[in-house]
C-alpha positions as CSV (number, residue, x, y, z in Angstrom):
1,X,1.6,9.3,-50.3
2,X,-1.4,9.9,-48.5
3,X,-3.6,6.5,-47.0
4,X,-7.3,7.4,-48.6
5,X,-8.1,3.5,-47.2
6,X,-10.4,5.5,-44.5
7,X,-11.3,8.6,-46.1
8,X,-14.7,9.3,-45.5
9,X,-17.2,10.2,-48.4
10,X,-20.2,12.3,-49.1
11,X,-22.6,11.5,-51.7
12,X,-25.4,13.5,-52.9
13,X,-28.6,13.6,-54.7
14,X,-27.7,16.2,-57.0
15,X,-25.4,19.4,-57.0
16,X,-27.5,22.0,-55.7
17,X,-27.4,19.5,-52.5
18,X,-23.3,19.5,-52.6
19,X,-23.2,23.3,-53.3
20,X,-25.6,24.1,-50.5
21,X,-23.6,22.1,-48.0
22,X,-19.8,23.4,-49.2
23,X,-21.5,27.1,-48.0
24,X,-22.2,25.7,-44.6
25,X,-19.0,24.1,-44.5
26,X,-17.4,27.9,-45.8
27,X,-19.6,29.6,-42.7
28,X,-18.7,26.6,-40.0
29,X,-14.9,27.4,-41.1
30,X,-15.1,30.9,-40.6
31,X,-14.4,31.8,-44.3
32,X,-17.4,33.5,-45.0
33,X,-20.8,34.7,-43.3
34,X,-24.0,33.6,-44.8
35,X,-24.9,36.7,-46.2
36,X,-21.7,37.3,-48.0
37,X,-22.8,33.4,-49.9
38,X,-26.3,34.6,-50.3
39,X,-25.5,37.6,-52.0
40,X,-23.1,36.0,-53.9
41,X,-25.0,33.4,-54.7
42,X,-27.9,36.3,-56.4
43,X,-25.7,38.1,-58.1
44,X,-24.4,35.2,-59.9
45,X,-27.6,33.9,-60.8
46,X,-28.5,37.5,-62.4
47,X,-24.7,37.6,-64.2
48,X,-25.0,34.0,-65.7
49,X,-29.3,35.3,-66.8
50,X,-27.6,38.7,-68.4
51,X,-24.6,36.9,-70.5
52,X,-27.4,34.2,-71.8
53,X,-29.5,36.9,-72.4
54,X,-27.4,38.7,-74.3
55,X,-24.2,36.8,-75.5
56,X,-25.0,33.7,-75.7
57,X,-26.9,33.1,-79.1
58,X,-27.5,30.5,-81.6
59,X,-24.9,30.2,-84.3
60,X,-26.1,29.9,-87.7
């Protein structure tokens, strides 16, 4: 078992902070380049607009 007595943590003031730092932390690593996250990141946004635009209706 792991020893978390020193671990150190983050705390934000909301999740757009935490998601905006865990891309840095994906381009500091050498994972991903920043454009690769931003274009993610807008073709996401227009996905999640298009299913709530079109899928996601009221039940009656």
């Amino acid at each position: 078992m792991t020893d978390t007595s020193d671990a150190r943590l983050r705390q934000f003031a909301n999740f757009a902070q935490m998601a905006e730092e865990h891309k840095e932390v994906r381009i500091w690593g050498g994972i991903h380049f920043r454009n690769s996250l931003e274009v993610g990141d807008e073709m996401s946004r227009k996905v999640a607009d298009h299913l709530l635009a079109n899928y996601m209706k009221p039940m009656r």
